[in-house]
Backbone as a ProteinNet text record, in pm:
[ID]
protein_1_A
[PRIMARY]
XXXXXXXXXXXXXXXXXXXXXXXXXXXXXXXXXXXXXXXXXXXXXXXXXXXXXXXXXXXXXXXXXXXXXXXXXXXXXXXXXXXXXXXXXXXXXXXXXXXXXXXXXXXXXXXXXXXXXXXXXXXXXXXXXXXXXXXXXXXXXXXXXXXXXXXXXXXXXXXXXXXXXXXXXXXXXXXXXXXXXXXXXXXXXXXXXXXXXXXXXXXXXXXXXXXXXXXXXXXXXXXXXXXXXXXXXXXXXXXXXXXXXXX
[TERTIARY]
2931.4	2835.5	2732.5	2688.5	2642.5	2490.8	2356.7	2234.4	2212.4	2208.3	2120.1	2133.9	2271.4	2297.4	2257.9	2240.5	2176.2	2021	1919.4	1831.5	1800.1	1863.5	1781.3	1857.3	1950.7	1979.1	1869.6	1844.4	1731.5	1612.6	1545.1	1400.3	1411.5	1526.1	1541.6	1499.4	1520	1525	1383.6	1350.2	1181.2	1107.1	1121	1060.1	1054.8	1168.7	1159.4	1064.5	1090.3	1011.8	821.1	834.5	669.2	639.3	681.8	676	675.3	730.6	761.7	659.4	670	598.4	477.4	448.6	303.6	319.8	436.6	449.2	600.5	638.6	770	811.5	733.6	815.9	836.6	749.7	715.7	834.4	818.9	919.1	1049.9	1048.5	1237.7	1251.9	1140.4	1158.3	1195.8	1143.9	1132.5	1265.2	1305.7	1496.8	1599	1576.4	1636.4	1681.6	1534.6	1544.6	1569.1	1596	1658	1832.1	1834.3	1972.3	2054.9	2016.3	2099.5	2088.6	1993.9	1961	1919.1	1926.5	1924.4	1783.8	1673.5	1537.2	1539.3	1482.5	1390.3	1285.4	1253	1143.9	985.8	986.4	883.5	876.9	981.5	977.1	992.3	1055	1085.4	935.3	846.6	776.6	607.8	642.9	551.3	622.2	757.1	796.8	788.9	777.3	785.6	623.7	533.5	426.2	397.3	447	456.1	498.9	641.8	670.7	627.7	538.9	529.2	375.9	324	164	203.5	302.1	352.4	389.5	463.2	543.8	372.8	287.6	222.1	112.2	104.9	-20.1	58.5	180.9	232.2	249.1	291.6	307.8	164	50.4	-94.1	-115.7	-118.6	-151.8	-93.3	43	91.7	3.2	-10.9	-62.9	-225.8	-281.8	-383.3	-430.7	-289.4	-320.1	-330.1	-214.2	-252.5	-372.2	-433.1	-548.5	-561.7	-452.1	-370.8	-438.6	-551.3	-613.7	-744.7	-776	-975.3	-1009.2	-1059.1	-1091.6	-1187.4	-1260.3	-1372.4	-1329.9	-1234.8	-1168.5	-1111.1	-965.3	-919.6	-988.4	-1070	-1161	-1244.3	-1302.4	-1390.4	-1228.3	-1112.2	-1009.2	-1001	-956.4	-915.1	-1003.6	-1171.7	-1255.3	-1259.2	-1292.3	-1282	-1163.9	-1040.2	-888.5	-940.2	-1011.9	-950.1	-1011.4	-1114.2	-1124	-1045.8	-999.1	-908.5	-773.2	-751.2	-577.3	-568.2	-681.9	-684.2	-667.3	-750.8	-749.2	-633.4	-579.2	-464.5	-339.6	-358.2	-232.9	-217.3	-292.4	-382.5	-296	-345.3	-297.4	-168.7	-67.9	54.2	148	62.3	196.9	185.3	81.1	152.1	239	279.7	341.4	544.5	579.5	731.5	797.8	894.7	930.3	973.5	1035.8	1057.8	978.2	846.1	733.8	736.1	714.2	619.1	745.1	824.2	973	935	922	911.5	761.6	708.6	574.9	540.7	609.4	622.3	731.3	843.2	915.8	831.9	769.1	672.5	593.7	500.8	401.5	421.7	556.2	597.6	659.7	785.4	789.8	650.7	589.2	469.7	403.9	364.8	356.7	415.3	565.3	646.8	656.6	657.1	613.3	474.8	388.1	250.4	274.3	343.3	372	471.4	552.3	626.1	575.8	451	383.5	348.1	301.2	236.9	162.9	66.6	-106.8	-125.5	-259.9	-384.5	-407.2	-469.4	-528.9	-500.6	-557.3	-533.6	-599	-585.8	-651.1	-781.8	-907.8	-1025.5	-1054.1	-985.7	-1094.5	-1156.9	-1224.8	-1374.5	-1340	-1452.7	-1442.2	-1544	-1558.7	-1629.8	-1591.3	-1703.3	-1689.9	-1685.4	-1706.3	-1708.3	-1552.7	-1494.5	-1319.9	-1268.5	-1338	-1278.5	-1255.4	-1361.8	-1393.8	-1310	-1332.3	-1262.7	-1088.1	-1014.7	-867.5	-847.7	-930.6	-871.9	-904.1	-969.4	-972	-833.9	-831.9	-710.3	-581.3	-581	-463.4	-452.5	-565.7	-553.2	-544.4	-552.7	-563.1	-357.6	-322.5	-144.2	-70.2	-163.1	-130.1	-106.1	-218.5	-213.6	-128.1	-97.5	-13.6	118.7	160.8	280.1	367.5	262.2	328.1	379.7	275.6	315.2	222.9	228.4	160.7	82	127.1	36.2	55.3	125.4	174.7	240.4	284.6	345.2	266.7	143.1	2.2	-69.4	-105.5	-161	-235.5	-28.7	-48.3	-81	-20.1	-87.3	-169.9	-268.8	-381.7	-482.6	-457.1	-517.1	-502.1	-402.6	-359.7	-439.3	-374.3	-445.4	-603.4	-637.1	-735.6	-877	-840.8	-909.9	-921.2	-782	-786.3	-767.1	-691.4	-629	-533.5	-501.8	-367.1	-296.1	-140.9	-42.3	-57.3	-76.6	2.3	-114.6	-265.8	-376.8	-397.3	-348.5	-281.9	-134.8	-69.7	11.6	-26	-66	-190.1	-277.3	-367.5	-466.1	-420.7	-264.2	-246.7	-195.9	-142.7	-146.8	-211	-356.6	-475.2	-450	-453.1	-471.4	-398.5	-243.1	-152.4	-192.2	-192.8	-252.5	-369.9	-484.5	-593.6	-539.6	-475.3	-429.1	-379.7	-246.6	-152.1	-190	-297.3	-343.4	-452.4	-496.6	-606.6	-484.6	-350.7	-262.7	-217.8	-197.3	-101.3	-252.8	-335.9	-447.3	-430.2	-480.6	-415.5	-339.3	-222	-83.8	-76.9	-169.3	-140.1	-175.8	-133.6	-116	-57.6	50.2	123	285.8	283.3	367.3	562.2	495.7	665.3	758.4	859	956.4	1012.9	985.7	1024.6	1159.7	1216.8	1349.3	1300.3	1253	1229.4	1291.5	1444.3	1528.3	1558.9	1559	1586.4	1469.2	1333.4	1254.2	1193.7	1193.2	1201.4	1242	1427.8	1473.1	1464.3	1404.8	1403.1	1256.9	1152	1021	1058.1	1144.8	1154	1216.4	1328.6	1418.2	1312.4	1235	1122.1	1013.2	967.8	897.2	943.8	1060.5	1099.7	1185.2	1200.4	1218.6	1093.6	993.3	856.6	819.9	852.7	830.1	926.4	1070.6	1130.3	1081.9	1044.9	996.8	836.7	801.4	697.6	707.1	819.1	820.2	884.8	988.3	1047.4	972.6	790.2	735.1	611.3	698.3	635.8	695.1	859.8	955.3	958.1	934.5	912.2	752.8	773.6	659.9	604.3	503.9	434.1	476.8	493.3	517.5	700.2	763	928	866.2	770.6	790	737.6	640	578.3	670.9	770.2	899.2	1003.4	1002.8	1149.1	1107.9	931.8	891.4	895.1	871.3	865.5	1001.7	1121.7	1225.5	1299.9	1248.6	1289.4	1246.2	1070.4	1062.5	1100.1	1165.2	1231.9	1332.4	1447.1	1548.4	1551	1447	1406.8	1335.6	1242.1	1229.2	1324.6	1406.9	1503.4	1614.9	1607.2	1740	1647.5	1583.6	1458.3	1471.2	1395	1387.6	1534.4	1639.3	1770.5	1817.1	1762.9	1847.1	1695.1	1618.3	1515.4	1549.3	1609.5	1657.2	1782.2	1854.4	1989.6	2044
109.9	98.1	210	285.3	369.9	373.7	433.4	401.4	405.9	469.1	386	227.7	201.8	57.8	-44.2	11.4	-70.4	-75.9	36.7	44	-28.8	-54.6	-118.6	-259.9	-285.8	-463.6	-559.6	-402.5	-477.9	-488	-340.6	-354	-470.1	-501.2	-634.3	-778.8	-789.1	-925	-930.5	-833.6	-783.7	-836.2	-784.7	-790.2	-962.3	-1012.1	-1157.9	-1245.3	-1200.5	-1261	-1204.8	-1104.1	-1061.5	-1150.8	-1116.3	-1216.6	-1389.6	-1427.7	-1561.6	-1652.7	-1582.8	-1610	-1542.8	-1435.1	-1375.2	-1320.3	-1271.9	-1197.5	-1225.5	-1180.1	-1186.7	-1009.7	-916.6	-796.1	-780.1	-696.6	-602.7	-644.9	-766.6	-856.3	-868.8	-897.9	-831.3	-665.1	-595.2	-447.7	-334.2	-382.6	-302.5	-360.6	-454.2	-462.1	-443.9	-396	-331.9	-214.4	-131.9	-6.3	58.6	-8	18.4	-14.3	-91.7	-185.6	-136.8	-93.5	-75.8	25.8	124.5	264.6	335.1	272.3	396.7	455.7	402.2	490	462.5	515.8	509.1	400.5	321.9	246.6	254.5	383.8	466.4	455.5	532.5	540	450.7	376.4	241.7	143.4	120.8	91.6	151.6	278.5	321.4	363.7	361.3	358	205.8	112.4	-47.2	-40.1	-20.4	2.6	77.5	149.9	231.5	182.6	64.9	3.6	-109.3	-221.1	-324.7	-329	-140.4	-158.5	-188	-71.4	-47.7	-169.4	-241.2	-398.3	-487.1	-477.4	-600.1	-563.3	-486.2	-433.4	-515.3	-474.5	-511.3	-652.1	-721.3	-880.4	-913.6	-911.6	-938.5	-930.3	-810.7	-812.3	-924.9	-970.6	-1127.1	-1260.1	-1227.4	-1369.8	-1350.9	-1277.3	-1259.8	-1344.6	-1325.1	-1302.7	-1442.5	-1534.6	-1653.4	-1693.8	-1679.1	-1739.9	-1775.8	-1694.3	-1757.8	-1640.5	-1610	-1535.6	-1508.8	-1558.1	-1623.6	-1486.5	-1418.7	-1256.4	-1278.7	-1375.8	-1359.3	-1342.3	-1481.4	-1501.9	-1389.8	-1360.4	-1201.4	-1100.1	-1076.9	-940.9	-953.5	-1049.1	-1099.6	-1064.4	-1145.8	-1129.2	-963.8	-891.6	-794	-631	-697.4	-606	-647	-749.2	-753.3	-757.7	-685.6	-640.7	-512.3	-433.1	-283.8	-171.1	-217.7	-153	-161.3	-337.8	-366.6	-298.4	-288.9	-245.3	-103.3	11.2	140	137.8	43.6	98.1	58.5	-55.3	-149	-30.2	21.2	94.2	220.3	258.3	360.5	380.1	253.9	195.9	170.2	136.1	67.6	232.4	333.2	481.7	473.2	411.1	431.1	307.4	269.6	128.8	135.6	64.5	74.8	14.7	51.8	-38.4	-161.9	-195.3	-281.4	-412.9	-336.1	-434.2	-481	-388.7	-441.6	-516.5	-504.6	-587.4	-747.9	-739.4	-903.9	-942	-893.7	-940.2	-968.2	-878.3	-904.5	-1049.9	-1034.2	-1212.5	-1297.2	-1288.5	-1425.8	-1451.1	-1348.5	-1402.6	-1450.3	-1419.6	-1448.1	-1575.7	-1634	-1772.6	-1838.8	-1800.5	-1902.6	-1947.9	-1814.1	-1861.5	-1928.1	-1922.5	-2005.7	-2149.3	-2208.6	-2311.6	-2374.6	-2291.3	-2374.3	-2409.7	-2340.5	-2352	-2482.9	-2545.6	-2656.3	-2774.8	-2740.4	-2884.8	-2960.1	-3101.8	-3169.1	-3153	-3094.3	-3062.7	-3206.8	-3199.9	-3299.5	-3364.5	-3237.9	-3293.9	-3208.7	-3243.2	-3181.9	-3096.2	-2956.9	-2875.6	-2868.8	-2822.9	-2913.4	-2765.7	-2645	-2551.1	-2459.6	-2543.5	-2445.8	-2379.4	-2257.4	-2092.2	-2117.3	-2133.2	-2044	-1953.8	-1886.5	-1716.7	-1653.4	-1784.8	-1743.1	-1739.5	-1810.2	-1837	-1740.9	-1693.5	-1596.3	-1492.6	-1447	-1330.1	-1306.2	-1409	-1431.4	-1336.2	-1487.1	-1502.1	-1344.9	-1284.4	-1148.2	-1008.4	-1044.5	-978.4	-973.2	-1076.8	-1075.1	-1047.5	-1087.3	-1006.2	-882.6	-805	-648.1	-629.4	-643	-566.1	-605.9	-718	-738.7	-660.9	-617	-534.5	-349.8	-386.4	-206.7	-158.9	-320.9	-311.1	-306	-408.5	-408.8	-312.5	-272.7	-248.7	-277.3	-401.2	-459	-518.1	-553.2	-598.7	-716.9	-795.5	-899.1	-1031.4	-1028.6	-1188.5	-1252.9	-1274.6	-1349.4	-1417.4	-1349.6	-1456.8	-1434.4	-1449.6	-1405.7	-1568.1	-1601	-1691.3	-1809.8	-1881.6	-1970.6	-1978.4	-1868.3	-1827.7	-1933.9	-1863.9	-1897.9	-2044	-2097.3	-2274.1	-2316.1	-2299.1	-2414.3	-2386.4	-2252.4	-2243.9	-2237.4	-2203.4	-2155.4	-2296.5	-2406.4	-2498.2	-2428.1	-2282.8	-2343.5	-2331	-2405.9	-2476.3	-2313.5	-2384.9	-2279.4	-2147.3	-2165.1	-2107.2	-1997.4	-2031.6	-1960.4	-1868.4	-1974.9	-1877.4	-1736.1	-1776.9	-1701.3	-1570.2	-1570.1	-1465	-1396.3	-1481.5	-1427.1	-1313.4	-1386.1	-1256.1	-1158.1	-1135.4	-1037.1	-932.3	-932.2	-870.5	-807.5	-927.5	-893.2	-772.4	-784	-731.8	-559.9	-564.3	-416.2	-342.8	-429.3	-360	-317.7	-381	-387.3	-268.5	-273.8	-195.2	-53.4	-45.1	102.8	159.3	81.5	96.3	139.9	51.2	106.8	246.5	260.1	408.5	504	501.1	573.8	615.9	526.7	543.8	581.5	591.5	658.1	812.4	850.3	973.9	1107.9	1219.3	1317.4	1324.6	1250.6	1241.7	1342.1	1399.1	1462.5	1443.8	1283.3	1209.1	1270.2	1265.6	1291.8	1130.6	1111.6	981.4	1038.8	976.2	999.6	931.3	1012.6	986.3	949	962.1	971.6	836.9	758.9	638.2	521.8	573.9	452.2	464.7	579	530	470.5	448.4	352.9	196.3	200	79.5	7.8	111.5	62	-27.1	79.7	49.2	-88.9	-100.6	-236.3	-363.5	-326.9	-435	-436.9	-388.5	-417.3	-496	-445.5	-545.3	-686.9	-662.9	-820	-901.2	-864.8	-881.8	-946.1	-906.1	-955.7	-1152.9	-1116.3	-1237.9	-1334.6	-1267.1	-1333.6	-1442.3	-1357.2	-1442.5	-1576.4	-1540.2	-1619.3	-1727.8	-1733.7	-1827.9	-1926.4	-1810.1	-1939.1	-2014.6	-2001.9	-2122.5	-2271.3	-2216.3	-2336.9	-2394.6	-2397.5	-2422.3	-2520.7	-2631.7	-2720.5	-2616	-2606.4	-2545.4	-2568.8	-2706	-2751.1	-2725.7	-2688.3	-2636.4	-2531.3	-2459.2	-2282.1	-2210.1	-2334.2	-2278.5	-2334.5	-2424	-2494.1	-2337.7	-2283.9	-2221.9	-2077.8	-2026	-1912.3	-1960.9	-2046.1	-2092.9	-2039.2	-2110.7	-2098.1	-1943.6	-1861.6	-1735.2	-1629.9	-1696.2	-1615.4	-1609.3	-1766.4	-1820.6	-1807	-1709.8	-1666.3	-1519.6	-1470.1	-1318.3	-1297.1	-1340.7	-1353.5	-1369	-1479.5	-1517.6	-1404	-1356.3	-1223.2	-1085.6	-1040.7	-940.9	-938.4	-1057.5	-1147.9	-1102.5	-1165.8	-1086.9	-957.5	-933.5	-776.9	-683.7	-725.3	-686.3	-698.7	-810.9	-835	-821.8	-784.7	-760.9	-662.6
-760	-870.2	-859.6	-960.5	-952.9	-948.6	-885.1	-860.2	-982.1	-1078	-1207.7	-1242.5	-1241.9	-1278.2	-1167.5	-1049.2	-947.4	-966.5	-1012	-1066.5	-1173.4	-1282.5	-1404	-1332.6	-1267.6	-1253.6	-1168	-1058.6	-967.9	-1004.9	-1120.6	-1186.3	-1312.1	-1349.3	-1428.3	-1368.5	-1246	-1178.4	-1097.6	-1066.5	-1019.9	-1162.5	-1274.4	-1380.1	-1393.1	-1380.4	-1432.6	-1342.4	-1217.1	-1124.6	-1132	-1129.8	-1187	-1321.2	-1362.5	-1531.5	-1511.1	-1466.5	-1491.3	-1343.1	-1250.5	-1094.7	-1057.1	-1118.7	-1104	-972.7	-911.8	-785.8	-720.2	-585.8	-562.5	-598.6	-676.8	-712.4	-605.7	-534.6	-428.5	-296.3	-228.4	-172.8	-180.7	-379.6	-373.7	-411.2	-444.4	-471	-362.2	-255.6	-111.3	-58.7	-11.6	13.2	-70.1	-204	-335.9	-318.6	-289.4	-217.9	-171	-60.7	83.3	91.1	79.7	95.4	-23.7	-165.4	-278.3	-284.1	-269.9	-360.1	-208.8	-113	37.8	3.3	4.2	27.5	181.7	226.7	364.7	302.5	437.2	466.9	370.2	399.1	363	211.4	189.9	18	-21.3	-1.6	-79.4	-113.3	40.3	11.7	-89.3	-64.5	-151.1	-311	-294.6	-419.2	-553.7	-447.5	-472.3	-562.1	-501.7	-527.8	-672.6	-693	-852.3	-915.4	-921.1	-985.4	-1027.9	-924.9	-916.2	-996.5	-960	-1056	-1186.8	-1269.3	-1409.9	-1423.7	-1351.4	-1420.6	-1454.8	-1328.3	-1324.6	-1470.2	-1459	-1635.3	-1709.2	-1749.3	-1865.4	-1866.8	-1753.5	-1746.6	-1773.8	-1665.6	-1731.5	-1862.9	-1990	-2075.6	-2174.1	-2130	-2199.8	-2123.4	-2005	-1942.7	-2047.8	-2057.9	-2084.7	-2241.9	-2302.1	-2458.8	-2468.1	-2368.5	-2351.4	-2288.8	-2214.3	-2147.9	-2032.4	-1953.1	-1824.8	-1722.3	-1756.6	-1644.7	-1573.8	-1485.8	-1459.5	-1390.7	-1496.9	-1462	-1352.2	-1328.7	-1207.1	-1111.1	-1130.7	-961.3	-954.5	-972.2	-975.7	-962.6	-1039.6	-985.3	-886.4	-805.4	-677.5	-570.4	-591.5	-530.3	-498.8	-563.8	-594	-499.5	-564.2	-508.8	-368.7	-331.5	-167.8	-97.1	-138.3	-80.3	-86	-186	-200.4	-58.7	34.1	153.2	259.7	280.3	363.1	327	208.9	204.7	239.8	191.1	258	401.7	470	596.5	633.8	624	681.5	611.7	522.3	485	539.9	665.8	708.1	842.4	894.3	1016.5	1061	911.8	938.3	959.3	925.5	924.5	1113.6	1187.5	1298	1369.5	1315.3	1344.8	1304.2	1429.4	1453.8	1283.3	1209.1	1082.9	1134.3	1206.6	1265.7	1306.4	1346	1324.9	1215.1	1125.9	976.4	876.1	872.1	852	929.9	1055.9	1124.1	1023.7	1081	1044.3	879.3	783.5	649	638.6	715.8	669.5	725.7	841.6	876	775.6	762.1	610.2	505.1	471.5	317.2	368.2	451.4	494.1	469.5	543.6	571.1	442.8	372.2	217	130.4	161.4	99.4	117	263.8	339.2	318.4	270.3	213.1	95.6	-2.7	-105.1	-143.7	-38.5	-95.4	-49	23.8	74.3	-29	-37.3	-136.7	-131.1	-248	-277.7	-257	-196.7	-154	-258.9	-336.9	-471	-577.7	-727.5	-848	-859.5	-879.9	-929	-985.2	-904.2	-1056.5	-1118.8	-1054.4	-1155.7	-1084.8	-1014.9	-977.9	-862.9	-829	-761.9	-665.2	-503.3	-372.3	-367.5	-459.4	-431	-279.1	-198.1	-11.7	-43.2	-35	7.1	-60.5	-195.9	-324.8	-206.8	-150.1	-99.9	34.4	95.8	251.8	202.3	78.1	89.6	-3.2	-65.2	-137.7	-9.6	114.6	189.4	280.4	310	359.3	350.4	143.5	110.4	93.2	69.7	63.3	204.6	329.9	441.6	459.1	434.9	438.3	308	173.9	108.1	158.6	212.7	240.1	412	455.9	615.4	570	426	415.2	309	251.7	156.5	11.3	-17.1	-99.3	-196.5	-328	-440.9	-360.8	-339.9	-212.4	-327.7	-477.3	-531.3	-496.7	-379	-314.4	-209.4	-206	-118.2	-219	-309.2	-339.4	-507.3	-524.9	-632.6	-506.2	-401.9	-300.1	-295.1	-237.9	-280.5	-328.3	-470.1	-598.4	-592.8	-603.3	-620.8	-485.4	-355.1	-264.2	-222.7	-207.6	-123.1	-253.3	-408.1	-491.1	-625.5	-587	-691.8	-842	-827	-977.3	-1047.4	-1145.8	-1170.8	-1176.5	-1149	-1095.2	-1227	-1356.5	-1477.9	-1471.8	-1425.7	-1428.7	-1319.2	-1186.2	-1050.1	-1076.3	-1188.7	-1210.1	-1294.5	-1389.5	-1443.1	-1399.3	-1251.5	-1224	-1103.5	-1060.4	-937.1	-1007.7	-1088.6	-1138.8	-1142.9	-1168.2	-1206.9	-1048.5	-980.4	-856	-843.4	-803.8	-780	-816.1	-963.9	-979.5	-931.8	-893.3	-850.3	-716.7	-639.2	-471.7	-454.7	-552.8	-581.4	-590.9	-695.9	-717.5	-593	-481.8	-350.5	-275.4	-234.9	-168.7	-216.7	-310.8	-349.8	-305.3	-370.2	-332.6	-184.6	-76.8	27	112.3	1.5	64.5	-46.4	-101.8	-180.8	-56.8	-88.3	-15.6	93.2	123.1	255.7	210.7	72.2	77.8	67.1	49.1	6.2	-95.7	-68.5	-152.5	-216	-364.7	-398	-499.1	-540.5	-638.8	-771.9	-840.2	-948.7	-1121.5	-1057.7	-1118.9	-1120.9	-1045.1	-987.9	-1012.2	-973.3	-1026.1	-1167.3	-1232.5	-1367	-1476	-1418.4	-1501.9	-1419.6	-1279.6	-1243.1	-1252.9	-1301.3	-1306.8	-1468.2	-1580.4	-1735.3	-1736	-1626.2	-1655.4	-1583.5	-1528.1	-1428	-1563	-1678.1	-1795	-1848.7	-1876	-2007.8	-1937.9	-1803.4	-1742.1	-1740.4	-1735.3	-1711.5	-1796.7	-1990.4	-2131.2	-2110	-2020.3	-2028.2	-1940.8	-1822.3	-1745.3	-1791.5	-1855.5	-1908.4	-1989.2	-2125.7	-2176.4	-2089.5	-2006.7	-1929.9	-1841.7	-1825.9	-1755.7	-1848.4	-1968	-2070.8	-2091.1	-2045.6	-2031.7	-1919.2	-1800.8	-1712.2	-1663.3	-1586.8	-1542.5	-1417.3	-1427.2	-1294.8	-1169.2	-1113	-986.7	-985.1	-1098.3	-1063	-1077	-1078.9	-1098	-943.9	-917.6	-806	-648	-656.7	-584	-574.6	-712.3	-712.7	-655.9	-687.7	-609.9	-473.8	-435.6	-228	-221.1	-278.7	-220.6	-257.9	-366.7	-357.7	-230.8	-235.2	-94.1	40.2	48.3	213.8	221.7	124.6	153.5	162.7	55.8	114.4	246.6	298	442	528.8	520.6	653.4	636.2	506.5	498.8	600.4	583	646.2	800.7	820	1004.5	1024.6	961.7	1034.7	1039.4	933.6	918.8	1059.6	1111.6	1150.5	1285.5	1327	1442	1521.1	1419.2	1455.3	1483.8
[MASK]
+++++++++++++++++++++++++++++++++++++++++++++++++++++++++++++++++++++++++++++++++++++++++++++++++++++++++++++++++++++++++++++++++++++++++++++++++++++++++++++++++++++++++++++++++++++++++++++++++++++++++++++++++++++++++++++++++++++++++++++++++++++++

């Protein structure tokens, strides 16, 4: 099969998952990369990143039109990631891939695993701009270590530690995702990469317009099956990683 058609199938299924889950690109974009289209480590992950910004604008501007996005929280999120992810993305060029492979499937399990617990309680809404601040720090410093949009901690996040409902958590990482997204590339600019550009432009285009389906699909969908079926997309992309990492 030839890399374009591996390109728009995989920026298609990235797209649906940005769209419909409010994260998951970056996660399935970076073993896409690698595994289908042969980037290096490297590129892939800073190539993941270009794509996953362009997808996440365009998915936001639908979550938006609906109402599915609490610009505070997100932007409090967002601004207190964007120092941590420079430095942390700073830090990770001296680090084995191998590391950052283990250490990226543990996090995303674990996220996934918080994610299928039974919530305590119902959602009420309301924002500690302390916790706002704490949990968007944390995801930019694993944004800018891993490599990645950070919606995959990012919608958890939002639901357990922030209380709010999944569809608003799904919108709001978004916002996230791109502010992160564009602190990481910043970060990683002038290092002189060679990316294939031939290759992620039709896979950034097919990750848009999955992005348009993806959205509408998470109108049909109950929150608690949307936020069940993201746990379990990410605990098979992890346990695939952990092996291929260890083996």
């Amino acid at each position: 099969m030839s890399a374009l058609i591996l390109a728009l199938v995989a920026g298609a299924v990235i797209g649906l998952a940005l769209g419909g889950l409010g994260g998951g690109g970056s996660v399935l974009a970076v073993p896409a990369l690698i595994y289908l289209l042969h980037f290096t480590p490297a590129q892939a992950t800073t190539a993941s990143l270009v794509i996953v910004t362009l997808t996440s604008v365009t998915a936001l501007v639908g979550h938006a039109r609906d109402g599915n996005v609490a610009w505070r929280t997100g932007l409090l999120f967002a601004a207190a990631g964007i120092v941590p992810a420079m430095l942390a993305g700073a830090a990770a060029d001296h680090l084995p891939q191998s590391t950052l492979t283990v250490a990226f499937a543990v996090i995303a399990a674990l996220a996934a695993l918080r994610m299928l617990r039974p919530a305590r309680s119902e959602p009420s809404g309301t924002v500690d701009p302390g916790k706002a601040g704490a949990a968007g720090a944390g995801l930019g410093a694993v944004t800018g270590f891993l490599g990645v949009g950070g919606g995959f901690l990012a919608v958890p996040a939002l639901v357990s530690v922030l209380s709010l409902p999944m569809r608003r958590a799904v919108g709001s990482s978004l916002l996230v995702i791109t502010i992160n997204s564009l602190a990481a590339l910043v970060a990683r600019a002038g290092t002189g990469m060679h990316l294939d550009w031939a290759v992620i432009a039709p896979f950034t285009a097919a990750a848009i317009l999955g992005a348009w389906d993806g959205k509408r699909l998470s109108k049909k969908i109950k929150g608690h099956t949307l936020q069940r079926l993201f746990a379990y997309v990410l605990l098979a992309v992890a346990a695939f990683m952990l092996v291929d990492a260890i083996a």
